[in-house]
N, C-alpha and C positions, 0 to 999 in steps of 0.2 A: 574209495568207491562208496558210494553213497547208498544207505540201507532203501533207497527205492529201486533204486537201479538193482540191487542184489533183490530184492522182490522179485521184477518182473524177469530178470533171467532164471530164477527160478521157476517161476510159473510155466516159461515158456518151453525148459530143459521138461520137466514132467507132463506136457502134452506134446512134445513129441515123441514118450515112452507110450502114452496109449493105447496106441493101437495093438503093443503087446496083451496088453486089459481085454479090451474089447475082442480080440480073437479067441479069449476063453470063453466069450458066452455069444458066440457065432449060431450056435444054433438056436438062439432067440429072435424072433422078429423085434428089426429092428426099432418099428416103432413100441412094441414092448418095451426093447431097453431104452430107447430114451424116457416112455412112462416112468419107469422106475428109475429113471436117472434123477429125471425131476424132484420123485417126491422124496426119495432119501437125500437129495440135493435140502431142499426145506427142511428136511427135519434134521442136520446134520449142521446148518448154516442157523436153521432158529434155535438149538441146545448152543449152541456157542455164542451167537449175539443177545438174546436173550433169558440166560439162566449165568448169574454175576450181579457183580455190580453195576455195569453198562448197563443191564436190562432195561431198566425204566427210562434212560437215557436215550437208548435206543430206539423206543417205542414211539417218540414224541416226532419219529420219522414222519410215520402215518397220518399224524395230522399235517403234511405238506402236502397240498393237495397238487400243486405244479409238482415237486417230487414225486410222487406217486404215477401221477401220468408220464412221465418220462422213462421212468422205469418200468412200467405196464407196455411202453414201446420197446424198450429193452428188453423185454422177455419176450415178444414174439420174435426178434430177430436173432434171437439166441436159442431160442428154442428150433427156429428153420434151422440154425447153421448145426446146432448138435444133432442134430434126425440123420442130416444129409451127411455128419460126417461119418456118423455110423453107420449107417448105409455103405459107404463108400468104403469103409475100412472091409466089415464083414460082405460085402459080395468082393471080393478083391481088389479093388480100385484103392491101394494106399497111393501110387503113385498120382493119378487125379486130386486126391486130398491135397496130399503133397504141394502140389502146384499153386493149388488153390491157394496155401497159406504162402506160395512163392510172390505171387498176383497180390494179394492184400495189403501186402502192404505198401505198394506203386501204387492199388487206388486210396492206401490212407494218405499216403502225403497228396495225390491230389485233392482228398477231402480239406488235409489240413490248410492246403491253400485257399480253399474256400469257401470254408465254415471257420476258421482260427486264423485267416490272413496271414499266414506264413509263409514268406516269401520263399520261393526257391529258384536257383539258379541253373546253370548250362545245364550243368551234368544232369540233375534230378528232374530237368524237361525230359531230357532226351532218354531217360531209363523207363520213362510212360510210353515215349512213343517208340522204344526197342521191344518192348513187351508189348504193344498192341500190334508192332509189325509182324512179330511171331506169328502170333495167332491169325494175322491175315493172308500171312505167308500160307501156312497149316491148310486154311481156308481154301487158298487159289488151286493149292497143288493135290489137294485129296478131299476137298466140296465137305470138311466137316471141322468144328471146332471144338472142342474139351469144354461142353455144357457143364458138365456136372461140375470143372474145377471155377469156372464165372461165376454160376449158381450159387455155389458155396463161398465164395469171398466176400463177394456184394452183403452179405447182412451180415456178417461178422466184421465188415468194416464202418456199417452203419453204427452196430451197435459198437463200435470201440469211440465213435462220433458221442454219441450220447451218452457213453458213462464219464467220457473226459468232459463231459458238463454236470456232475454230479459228484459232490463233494458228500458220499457216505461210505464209512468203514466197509471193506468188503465184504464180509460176511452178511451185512445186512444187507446191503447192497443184492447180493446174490437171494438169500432168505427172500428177499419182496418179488425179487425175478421169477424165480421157480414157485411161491405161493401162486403168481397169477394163473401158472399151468397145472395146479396140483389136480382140480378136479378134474378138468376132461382129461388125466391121466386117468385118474383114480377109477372111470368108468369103459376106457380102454381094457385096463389091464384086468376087471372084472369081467369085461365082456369075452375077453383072448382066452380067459382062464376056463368060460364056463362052454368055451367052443371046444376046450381040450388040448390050446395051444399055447397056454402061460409056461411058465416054470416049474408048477406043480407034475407036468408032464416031460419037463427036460431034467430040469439039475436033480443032481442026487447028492449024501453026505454032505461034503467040505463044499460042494461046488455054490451052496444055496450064500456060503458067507461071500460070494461074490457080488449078491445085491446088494446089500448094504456097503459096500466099497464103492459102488459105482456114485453113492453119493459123496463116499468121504473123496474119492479122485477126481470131481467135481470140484468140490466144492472151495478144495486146498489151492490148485491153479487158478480158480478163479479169481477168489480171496486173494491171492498174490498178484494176480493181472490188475485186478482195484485199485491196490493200495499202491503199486507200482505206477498205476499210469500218473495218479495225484502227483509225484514228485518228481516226474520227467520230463521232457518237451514230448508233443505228439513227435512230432520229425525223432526225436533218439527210439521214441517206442517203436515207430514202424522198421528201423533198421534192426531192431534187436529181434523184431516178430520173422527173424529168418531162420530163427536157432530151431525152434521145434518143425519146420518144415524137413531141413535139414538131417536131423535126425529120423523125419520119416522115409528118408528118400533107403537109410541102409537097413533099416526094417522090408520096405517092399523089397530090394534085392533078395533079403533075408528070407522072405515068405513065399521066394521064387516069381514075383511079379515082371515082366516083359514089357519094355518101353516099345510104344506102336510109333511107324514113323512120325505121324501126329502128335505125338508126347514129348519124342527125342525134340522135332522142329522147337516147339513150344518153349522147353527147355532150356535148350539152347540160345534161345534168345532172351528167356526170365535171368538166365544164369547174368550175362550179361548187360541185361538191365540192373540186376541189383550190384554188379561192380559200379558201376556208371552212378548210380545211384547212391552207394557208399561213399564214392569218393566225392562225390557232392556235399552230400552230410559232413564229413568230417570237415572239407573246405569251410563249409556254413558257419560249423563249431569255433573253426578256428579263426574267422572274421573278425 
């Protein structure tokens, strides 16, 4: 097994612990915590990319001016998909999440068809249109469809589009991500604060070393999603990006969450798109 492949199932096994994180600091708005996601994300990502030897190495990033702009795109659709997943964790919707990251990766391989020309076969047609039938299914028979899980896939699969065109270490990689978002955090979380609804008014004792983790549990999955995507086909990345959904699906059972018939429909047919879909993959692999 190849140390990129061990990257990115690592990345992907610790975002789908998560949501255990994020339910200790539920009583934070949630655009707070991703403020503070962001900027201990930056400063947690720039102490390790540049304070070393890489440092100066690193630096000479910044003058890529097409790097920079592509990653200044990267950070707004990483920044929508981490808002909404905290939102989604802390008001109860892990199961929506869930899905979300069920969904994402049927629309990465149709990206990968047509932004990376990767061909795909029967099977990996038909697990697009098993998982859109769901949701139209869902649609016909109760007039409503899992917004929040569409919402939340689409820029998370954007942006997995655009760092597999960017050849930088992850750590920096994320550092330049989260630097674009530092300030209108930084004036967020000043403004929450002096309304009386930052942290200074929730967490108490041990509870306060929870902000600065929210960067380091950042920052570590991310850094591994990076460096992992460089060394694998997009098509293996999107079949492995089922591990951490998976793992969220026995967290919501856990936290007492209740599938609505619209979730189960949904489900139901993700489930079986990603077998259909698997077994494409591995056909593919073994052409």
């Amino acid at each position: 097994m190849s140390r990129y492949l061990l990257y990115f199932i690592a990345g992907q096994t610790i975002w789908g612990l998560l949501p255990v994180f994020w339910k200790m600091l539920s009583r934070l708005d949630p655009v707070y915590l991703l403020s503070v996601r962001i900027i201990f994300s930056a400063a947690v990502c720039g102490l390790v990319a540049f304070v070393g030897k890489e440092g100066a190495k690193n630096l000479a990033y910044f003058h890529d001016g097409h790097l920079m702009k592509k990653l200044g795109a990267a950070s707004i659709f990483i920044t929508m998909n981490w808002g909404l997943y905290i939102m989604a964790v802390n008001t109860g919707h892990i199961f929506e999440a869930s899905l979300a990251y069920f969904i994402n990766p049927i629309i990465c391989l149709l990206f990968s068809a047509l932004f990376f020309k990767e061909p795909l076969n029967g099977c990996q047609k038909a697990s697009a249109v098993v998982a859109a039938a769901g949701i139209l299914l869902a649609f016909c028979l109760y007039g409503d469809v899992p917004w929040l899980s569409l919402i939340m896939c689409f820029p998370f699969a954007v942006y997995s589009v655009i760092k597999k065109t960017v050849n930088v270490p992850g750590m920096v990689s994320v550092f330049i991500e989260s630097l674009y978002m530092v300030m209108p955090s930084a004036v967020y979380i000043l403004w929450m604060n002096g309304k009386g609804a930052g942290a200074s008014t929730v967490l108490s004792g041990w509870e306060w070393l929870l902000l600065p983790m929210t960067g380091i549990l950042t920052a570590i999955p991310m850094a591994l999603f990076s460096a992992g995507l460089r060394g694998i086909s997009f098509s293996v990345a999107s079949i492995l990006m089922y591990l951490s959904p998976g793992i969220q699906i026995f967290l919501a059972l856990f936290y007492g969450e209740m599938l609505s018939p619209i979730m189960l429909i949904n489900f139901a047919f993700v489930l079986v798109a990603v077998v259909l879909y698997s077994v494409g993959t591995i056909r593919g692999r073994g052409a």
